[in-house]
C-alpha positions in Angstrom: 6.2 6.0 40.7 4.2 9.0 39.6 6.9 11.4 38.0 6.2 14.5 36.0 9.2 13.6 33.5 7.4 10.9 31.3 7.8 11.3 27.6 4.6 12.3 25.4 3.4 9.5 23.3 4.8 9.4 19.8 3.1 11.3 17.2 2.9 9.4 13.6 5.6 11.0 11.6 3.9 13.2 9.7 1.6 14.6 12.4 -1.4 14.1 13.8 -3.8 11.4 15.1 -4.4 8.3 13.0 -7.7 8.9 11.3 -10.2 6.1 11.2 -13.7 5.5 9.2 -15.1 2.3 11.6 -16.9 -0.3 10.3 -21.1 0.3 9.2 -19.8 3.9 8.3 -19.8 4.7 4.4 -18.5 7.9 2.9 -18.8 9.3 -0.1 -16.1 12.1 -1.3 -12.7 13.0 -1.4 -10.4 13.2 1.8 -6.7 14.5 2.2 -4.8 14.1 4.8 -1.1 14.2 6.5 -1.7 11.7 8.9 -2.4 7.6 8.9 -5.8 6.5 7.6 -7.5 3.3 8.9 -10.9 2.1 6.7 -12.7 -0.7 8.3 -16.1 0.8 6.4 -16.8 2.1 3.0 -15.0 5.0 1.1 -16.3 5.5 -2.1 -14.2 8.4 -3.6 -10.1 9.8 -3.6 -8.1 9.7 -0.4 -5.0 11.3 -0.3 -2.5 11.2 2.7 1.5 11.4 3.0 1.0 9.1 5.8 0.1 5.6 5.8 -3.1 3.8 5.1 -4.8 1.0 6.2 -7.8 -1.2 4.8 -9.3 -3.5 7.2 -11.2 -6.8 6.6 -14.2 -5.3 6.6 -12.6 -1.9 4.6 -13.2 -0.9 0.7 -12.4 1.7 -1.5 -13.5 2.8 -4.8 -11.7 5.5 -5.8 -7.9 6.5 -5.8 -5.5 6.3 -3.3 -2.2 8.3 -3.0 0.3 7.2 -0.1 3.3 6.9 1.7 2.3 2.7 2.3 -0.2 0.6 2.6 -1.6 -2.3 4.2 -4.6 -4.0 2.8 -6.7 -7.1 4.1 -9.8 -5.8 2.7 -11.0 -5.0 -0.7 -9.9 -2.1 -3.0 -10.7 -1.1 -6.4 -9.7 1.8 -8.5 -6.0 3.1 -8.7 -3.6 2.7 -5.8 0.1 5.3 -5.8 2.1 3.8 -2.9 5.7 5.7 -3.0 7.3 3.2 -0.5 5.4 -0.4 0.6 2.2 -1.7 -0.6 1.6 -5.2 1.8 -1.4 -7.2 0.5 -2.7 -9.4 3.3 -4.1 -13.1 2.7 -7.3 -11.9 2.5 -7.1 -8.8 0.2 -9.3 -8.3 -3.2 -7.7 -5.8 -5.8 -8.7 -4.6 -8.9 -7.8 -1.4 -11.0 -4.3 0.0 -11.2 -1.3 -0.3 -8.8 1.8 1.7 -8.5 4.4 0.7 -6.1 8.0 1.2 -5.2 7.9 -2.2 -3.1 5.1 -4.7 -2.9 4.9 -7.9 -0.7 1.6 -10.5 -0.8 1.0 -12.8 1.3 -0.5 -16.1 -0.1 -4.0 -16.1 -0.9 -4.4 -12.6 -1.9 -6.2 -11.7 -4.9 -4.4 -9.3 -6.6 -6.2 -8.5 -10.4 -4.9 -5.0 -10.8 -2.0 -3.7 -13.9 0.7 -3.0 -11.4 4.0 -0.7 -12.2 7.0 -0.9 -10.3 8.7 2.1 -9.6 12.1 3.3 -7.4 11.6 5.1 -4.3 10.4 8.9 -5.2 9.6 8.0 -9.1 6.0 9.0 -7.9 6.8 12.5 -7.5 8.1 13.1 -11.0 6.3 12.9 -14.2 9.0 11.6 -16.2 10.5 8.5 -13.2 12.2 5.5 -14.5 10.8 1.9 -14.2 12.8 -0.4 -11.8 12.0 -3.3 -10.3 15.0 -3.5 -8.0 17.1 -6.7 -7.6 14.8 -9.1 -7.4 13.7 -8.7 -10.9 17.5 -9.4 -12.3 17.2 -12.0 -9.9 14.3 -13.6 -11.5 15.2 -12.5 -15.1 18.4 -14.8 -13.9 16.2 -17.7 -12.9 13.5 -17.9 -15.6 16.7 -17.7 -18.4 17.4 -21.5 -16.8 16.8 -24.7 -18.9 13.0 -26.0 -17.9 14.5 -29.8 -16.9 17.3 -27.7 -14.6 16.2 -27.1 -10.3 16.6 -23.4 -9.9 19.4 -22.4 -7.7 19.7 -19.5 -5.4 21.5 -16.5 -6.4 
């Protein structure tokens, strides 16, 4: 019942606590990181962490975000370097710039921001190539259709 031989908790995998600003708190200033971030207050200035960050409902940034991925319900304006998955939730606002390997949105985010696709690791180098992946063939295949023909799946 009570044994010596449990297993620690698991660490985030870059090491660390998850680091959280809570809601009513506003910061002004840069922040870097290894580990997760969680925002559910007010960040005006740069974060940068190879972990994961989160923006809560209540969350925003001004500034510019580098990551690993993201998950935003709140609001975020400035310029946003996710090298893996950017997930906008329904009720995210974003504005600036966006650069993502993968992005999914859920329906009803708002998402005003000049967004480049990028392969997985094209971050890290100044001279990366621009993919989309295969679902951009698969809707170059799509939109190529006649505009009085149903669109079939691929």
């Amino acid at each position: 019942m009570f044994s010596d031989n449990k297993k620690p908790k698991a660490m985030t995998e870059t090491g660390g606590q998850p680091n959280r600003i809570e809601k009513h708190t506003k910061i002004k200033g840069d922040i870097v990181s290894e580990a997760d971030f969680r925002i559910d207050g007010k960040l005006n200035g740069n974060l940068k962490t190879s972990g994961k960050v989160v923006i809560g409902k209540d969350g925003y940034i001004h500034g510019k975000v580098e990551c690993l991925n993201a998950d935003i319900e709140g609001n975020f304006n400035g310029e946003l370097m996710v090298s893996e998955l950017l997930t906008l939730k329904a009720s995210a606002l974003i504005e600036g710039t966006v650069t993502v390997a993968k992005l999914a949105v859920e329906p009803g985010a708002t998402f005003n921001a000049s967004c480049s696709m990028k392969g997985k690791g094209a971050m890290n180098t100044a001279t990366g190539t621009q993919s989309a992946g295969p679902s951009a063939s698969a809707f170059k295949a799509s939109s190529a259709q006649s505009k009085n023909e149903p669109a079939k799946a691929s």
